[in-house]
N, C-alpha and C positions, 0 to 999 in steps of 0.2 A: 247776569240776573240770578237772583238767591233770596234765598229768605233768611231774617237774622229777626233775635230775639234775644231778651236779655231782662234782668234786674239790678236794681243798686238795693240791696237787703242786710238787714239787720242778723237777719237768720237764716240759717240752712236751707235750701230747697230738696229735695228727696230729688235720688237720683231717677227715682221711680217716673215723677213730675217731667223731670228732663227730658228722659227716654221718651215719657211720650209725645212730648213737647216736639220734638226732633222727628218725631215719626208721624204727626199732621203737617210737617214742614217739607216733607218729600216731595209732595207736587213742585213747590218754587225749586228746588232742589236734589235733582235725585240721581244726583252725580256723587251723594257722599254727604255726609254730615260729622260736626266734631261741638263739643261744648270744652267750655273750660272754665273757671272760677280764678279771680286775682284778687288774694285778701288785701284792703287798705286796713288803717288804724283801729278804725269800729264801724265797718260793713265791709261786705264782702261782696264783687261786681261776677254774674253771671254773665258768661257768651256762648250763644246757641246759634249755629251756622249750619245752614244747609245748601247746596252747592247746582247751580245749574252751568255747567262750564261752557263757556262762549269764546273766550281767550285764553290761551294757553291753558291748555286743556288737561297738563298733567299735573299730579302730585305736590308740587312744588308751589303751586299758587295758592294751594287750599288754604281756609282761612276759620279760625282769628289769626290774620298775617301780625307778624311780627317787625319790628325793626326799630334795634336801640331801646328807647323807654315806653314806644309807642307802641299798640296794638289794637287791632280795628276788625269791625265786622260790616260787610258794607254788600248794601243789595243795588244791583245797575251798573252804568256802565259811564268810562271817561273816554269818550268820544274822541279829545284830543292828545293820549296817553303818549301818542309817539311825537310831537311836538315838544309837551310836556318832559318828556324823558329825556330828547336831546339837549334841552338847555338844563335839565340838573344834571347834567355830565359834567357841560364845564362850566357847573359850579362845584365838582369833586365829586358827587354823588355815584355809586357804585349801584348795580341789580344784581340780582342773583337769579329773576324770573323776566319772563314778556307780558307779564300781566298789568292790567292794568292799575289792581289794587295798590301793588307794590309802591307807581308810579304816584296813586294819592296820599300815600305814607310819604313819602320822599319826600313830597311836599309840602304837608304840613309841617313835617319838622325841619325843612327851609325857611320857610314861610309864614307858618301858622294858621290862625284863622283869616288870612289875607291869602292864603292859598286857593280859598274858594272865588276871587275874581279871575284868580285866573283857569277856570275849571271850566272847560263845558263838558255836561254830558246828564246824564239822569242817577241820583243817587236816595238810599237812606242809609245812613251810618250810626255807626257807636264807636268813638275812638274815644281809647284810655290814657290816658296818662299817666305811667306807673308811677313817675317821681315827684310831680304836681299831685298824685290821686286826686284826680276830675275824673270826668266820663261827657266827651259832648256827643249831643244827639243831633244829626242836622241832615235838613230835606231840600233836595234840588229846587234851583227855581221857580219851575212851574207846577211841581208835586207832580211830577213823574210816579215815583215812586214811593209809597204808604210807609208813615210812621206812626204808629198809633201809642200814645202813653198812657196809664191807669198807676193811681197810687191807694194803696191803700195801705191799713195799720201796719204789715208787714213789711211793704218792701217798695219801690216805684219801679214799676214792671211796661216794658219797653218790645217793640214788634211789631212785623211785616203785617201780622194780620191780628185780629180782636181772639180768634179762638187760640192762638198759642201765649197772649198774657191770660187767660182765664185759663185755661190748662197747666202754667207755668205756679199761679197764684192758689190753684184746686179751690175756684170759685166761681159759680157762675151769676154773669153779672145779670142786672135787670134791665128789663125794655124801659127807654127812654120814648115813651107813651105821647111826650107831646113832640118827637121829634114825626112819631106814625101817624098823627092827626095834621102836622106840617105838610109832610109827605100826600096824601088822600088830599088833601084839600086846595094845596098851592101846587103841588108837580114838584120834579127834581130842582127847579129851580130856587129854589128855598132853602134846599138841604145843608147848602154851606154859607147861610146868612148868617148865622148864630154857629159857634163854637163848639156844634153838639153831635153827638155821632146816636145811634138807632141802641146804645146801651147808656145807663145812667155813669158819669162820670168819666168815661169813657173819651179822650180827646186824640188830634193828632199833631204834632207836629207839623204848624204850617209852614205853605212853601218858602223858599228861600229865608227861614228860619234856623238857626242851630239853639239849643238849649244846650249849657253846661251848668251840669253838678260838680261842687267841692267835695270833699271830705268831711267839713261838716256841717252839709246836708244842705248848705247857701246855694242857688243856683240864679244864674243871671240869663236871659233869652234876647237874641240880638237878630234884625232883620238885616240880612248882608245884601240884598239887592231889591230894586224898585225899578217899573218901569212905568216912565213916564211922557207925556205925549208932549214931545216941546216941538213945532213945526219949524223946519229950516225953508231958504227959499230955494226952490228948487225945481227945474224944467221936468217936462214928462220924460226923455231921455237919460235924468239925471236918475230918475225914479225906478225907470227899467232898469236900467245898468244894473244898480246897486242892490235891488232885489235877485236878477240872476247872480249877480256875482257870488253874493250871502247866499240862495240856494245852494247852487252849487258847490261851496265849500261845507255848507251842513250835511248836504246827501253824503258827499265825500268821505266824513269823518264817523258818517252815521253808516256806512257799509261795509266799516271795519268787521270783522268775522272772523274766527277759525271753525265759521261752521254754518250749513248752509241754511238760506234765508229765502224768504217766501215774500209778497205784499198784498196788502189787503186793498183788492180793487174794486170799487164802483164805476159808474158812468160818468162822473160829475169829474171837474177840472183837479181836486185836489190831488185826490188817485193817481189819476191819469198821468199827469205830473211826470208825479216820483216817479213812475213806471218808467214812463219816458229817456227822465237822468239816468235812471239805474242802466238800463239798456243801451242807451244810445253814447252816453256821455259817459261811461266808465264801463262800459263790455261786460256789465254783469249777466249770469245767464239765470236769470230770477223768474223763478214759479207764482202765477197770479192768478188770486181764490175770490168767488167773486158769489155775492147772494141774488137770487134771480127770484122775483114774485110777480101772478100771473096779473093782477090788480094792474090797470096802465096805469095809475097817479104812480106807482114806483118801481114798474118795467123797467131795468135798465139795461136788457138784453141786446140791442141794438148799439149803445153806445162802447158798452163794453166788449163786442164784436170786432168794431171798428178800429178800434184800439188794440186788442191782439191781433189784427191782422197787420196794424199799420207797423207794429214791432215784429211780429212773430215768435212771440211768446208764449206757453206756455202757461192753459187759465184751466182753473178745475171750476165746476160749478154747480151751489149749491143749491136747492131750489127748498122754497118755504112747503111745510106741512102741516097737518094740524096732526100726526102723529103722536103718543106719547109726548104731549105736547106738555101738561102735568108735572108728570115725573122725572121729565129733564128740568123744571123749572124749582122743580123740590131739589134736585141735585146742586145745582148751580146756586141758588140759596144759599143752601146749608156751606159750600164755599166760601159764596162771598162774604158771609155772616151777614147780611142785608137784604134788604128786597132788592131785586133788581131794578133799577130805575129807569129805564125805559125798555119796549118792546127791541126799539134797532140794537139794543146788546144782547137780548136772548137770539136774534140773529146772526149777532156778531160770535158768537159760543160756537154756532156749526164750523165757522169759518176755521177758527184756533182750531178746534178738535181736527179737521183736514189736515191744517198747515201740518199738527205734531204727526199725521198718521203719515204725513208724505216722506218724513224724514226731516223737516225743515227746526229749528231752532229757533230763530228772528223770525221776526213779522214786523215790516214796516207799514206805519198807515198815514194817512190824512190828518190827521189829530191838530188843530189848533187853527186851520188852515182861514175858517169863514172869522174867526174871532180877530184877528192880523189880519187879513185880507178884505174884510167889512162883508162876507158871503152872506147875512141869516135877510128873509124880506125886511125886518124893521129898521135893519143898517141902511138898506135902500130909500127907505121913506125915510128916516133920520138925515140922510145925507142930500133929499130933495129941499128938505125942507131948510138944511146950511146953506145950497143952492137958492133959495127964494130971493136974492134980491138980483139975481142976476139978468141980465138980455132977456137971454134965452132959456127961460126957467121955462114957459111953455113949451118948447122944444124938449127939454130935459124930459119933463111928464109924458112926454107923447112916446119918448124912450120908454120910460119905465112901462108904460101900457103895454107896449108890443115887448117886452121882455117877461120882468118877475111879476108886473101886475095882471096878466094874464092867469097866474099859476099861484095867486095868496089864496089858502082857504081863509085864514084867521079872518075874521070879518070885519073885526076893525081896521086891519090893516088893508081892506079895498080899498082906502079910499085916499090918492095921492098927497091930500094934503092932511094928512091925519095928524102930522107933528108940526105943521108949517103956521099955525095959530095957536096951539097948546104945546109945547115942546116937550112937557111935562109928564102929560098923561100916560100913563103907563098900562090902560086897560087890556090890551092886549095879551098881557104875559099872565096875569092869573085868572084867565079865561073861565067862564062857570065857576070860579071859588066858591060862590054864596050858595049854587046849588049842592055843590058837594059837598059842602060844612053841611046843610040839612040831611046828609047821610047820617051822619057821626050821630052818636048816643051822648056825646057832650056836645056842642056845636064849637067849633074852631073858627078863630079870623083874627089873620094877620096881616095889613094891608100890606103890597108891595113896598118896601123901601130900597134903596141904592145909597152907595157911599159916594160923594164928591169927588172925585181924583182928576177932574181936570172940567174947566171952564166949558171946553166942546163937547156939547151934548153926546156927538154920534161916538167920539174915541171915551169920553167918560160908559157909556154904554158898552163897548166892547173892552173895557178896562174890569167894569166890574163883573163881563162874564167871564173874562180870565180870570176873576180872583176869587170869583164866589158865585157864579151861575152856571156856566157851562163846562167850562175846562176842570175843575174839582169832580163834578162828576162822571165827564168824559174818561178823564183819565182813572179813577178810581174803577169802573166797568172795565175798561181795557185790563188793566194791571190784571183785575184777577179771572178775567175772562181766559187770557192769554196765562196766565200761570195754573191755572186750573189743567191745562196740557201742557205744562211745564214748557212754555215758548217763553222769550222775552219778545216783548212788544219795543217799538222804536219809533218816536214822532218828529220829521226832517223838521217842520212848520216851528217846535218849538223851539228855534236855536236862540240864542242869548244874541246874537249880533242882528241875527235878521230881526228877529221881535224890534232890539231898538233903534235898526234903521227905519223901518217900516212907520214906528212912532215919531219918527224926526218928517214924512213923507205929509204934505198938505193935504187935507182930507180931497180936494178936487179933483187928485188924480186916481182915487178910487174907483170911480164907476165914469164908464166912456161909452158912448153911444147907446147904451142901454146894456150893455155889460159888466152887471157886480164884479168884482174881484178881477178888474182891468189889469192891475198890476202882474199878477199871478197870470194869468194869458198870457198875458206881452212875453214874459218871464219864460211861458210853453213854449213859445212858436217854435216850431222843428222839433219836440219830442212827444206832440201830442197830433191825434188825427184830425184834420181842419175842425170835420164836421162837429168832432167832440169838443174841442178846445171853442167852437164860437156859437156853442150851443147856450140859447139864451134860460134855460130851466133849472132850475137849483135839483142836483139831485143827490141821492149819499141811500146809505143802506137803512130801510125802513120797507112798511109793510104793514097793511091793515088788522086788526084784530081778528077779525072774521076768516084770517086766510092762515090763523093760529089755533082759533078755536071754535070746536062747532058747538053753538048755544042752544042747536035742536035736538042735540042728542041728551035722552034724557042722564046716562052715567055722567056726561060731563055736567049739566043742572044739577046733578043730584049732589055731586063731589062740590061744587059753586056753594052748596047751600046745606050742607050736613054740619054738624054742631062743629063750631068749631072757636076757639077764643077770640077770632076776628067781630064774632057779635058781642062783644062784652065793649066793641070798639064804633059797629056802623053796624045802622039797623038794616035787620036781615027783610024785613020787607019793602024795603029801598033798594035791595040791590036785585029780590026777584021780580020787581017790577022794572029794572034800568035791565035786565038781561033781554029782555023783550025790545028794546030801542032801535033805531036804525041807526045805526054805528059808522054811518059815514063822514060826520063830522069827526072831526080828528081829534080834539078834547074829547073827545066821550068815549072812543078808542084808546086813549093814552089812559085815561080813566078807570074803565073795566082793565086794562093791564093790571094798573098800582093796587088796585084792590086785591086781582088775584096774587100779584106779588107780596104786597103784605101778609093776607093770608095764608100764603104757605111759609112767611118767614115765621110768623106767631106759633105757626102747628109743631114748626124745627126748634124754635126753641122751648115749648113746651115739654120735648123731649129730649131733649140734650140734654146728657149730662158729662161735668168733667170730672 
């Protein structure tokens, strides 16, 4: 894990630029940093690297790596570097490192852009091509790992994060205004419907995307994988197997280290899991950090008890506060260069900052688990409703009641057959929009829409939150939550085999006796605590607003509601009358969040300068 940045320019960049560029690069990085410049015909390709060492840890991996014509800067990690390495031996291939970068150099220039099938692991790159002069830019599968592009008259300016191409460029960009009205009024879910990032012009490199530049300035952009749902036929035994087997070789590859690793543990099955593997099924002796809120809808003290004791592992624990509640939120901001998009990541922030204090480097999590596995309530009702013509479709319902229908707030989602005569309706997901567009000083609305990627509703639904509702977000929080303490983060759930066996798996064996994410239990049995593994409650790290911030106190009101550019955006006598609400419905909680998170992004970059 690293941070890389870079330009393809027509002109000089000051070294001044650089340096500083390098030196907001520390956090992904702060094992060492190097730049370098490679003149082509008529531009010149910057490389700015900054170093968090995870594998081979000495001198000799540092990068822009070299070898032959190629030369690469690349943040993440190749999972299967030692597989990979043994078969480019005999095909002649030499190292001179254990790294793994070395091993995606070798490869490509085996290979090529056909190098990336055979690749797993989390990546963003810039690989050169001195004697071609190309430069391609390309983002892992799942968007692991941020690639953000900006071009402007000067140069097309490339990076881990928004504030080192504005630094790079000595320009700061502008708020992209309708993406902060998207944001306030749809929820994170929105954010990666449209191509647009919280700065004008401002894009990323989507997942499993490479872009390559020529020489003269032509570039072509190619999508190297797709996943899609084609159901085989297939027994419930057929289902189990293939999922442990594919677990278990993801954890496997995903616990490679020269350096010690931590995981990020809740109550819920995802967690629990990996904990499990990690411990049980390969003797790691792995430290588990875990968020604990006094609120019962998100207590998860008990399960995750249970769970350290059923391993005997080793759990630090973090408990919510509404301390400096503010001014870590201004901190963390100013980071991400964005608002934070939900409360469970300004939770997820304590956790990183422990793992980095413990010593730890890696942090494995949950990441992808409910979107693959059908985990979220409306997969549930989605998948009752594939279910309607069956027997025992009353039966089914009378599951889901004593299970996840016990524990839906979302209101439209009480009611078991909410998808089984409108398959359509989508009301659920942009809960109150119309009230929260009457915040805004312009009024905002965007109805929901989804892309078609597949005939079945319930896997078209978790297809389009892996490509644009859930997982874009998830992972963009994680990445720089976890870099913000200079840790890499690590998600077993997103492996490229399991994802597309999973999609070959018939939606029916999903959910089993009133148990979402059957498959993934079956998968547990013997690394997780009964009581946890057949606990019928969805649970993951969250936490009410109220147990963040106190609305009675007047400095916090006062700070709420002081001049700030957020009212040039939502009228400020809308939001001192919403502070006074009873904030138990959970839209209106997630709601006061985005505001105050917008809020303090607007005030960071009113003062920012580069």
């Amino acid at each position: 894990m690293c941070g890389i940045a870079g330009a393809i320019s027509k002109i000089d960049i000051s070294s001044d630029r650089i340096n500083r560029t390098l030196g907001l690069m520390r956090n992904r990085g702060p094992d060492g940093s190097r730049s370098e410049v490679i003149t082509f015909s008529n531009h010149k390709i910057f490389l700015l690297f900054s170093r968090l060492s995870i594998i081979d840890l000495g001198p000799r991996a540092m990068q822009p790596f070299s070898r032959g014509n190629l030369k690469i800067i690349s943040n993440g990690e190749l999972y299967n570097h030692t597989e990979l390495r043994r078969e480019l031996k005999t095909l002649g291939h030499r190292f001179k490192t254990k790294s793994d970068t070395e091993v995606m150099l070798a490869a490509w220039e085996q290979w090529g852009e056909e190098s990336l099938d055979r690749m797993e692991g989390m990546w963003a790159f810039a690989l050169v091509d001195i004697d071609k002069q190309k430069i391609t830019l390309c983002r892992d599968r799942f968007g692991e790992k941020p690639l953000y592009v900006w071009k402007t008259n000067e140069a097309y300016f490339f990076g881990s994060e928004p504030k080192y191409l504005a630094t790079l460029a000595g320009i700061k960009p502008d708020i992209n205004y309708e993406q902060i009205s998207r944001f306030l009024v749809n929820g994170y879910k929105a954010l990666y419907k449209r191509p647009q990032t919280f700065f004008q012009n401002f894009n990323e490199i989507a997942p499993s995307n490479y872009l390559t530049i020529s020489g003269n300035g032509l570039s072509s952009k190619v999508r190297y994988w797709d996943l899609k749902y084609a159901p085989a036929h297939m027994d419930e035994k057929t289902a189990v197997d293939g999922v442990t087997s594919r677990l278990k070789h993801s954890m496997k590859v995903r616990l490679r280290s020269d350096v010690p690793m931590a995981l990020c543990l809740s109550g819920g099955v995802d967690s629990t899991i990996l904990s499990g593997l990690a411990t049980r099924e390969f003797n790691e002796n792995i430290s588990t950090f875990s968020i604990i809120d006094d609120d019962e809808r998100y207590n998860e003290n008990g399960n995750i008890d249970a769970q350290v004791s059923f391993l005997g592992c080793k759990n630090y624990k973090i408990r919510t506060s509404q301390n400096n509640f503010l001014d870590r939120m201004s901190k963390l901001i100013a980071y991400h260069d964005k608002p934070i998009s939900t409360l469970s990541y300004y939770l997820h922030s304590f956790m990183s900052e422990q793992i980095s204090n413990s010593g730890c480097r890696v942090a494995i999590s949950g990441n992808g688990a409910d979107e693959l596995f059908a985990g979220y309530y409306d997969h549930y009702s989605f998948w009752l409703a594939e279910m309607g013509s069956r027997t025992n479709h009353s039966k089914l319902v009378a599951d889901w009641k004593n299970s996840y229908g016990k524990y839906v707030q979302n209101p439209i989602l009480q009611s078991p057959d909410v998808f089984l005569h409108n398959s359509s309706t989508r009301d659920h997901i942009y809960l109150n929009a119309e009230e929260f567009s009457s915040w805004l000083v312009e009024p905002f609305c965007e109805p929901f829409s989804e892309i078609k990627y597949s005939d079945n509703v319930l896997r078209n639904r978790m297809l389009n939150e892996l490509r644009h509702e859930t997982i874009p977000v998830i992972l963009h929080e994680d990445d720089r939550n976890s870099m913000f303490y200079s840790v890499e983060n690590r998600s077993p759930y997103l492996d490229r085999n399991l994802a597309e066996f999973l999609f070959t798996v018939p939606s029916r064996h999903l959910v089993k006796h009133g148990f979402a994410k059957y498959l993934l239990r079956a998968a547990g049995t013997g690394y997780v605590s009964e009581n946890v593994l057949w606990d019928k409650r969805k649970r993951g790290f969250n936490a009410p607003i109220d147990s963040l911030v106190d609305r009675k106190d007047p400095q916090t009101k006062d700070r709420l509601l002081c001049q700030s550019p957020i009212f040039n955006v939502v009228k400020r006598e809308k939001i001192e009358k919403f502070l006074q609400h009873d904030m138990k419905e959970n839209s209106l909680s997630k709601n006061l969040f985005s505001f105050i998170s917008v809020k303090l992004f607007l005030e960071h970059h009113e003062g920012w300068t580069v």
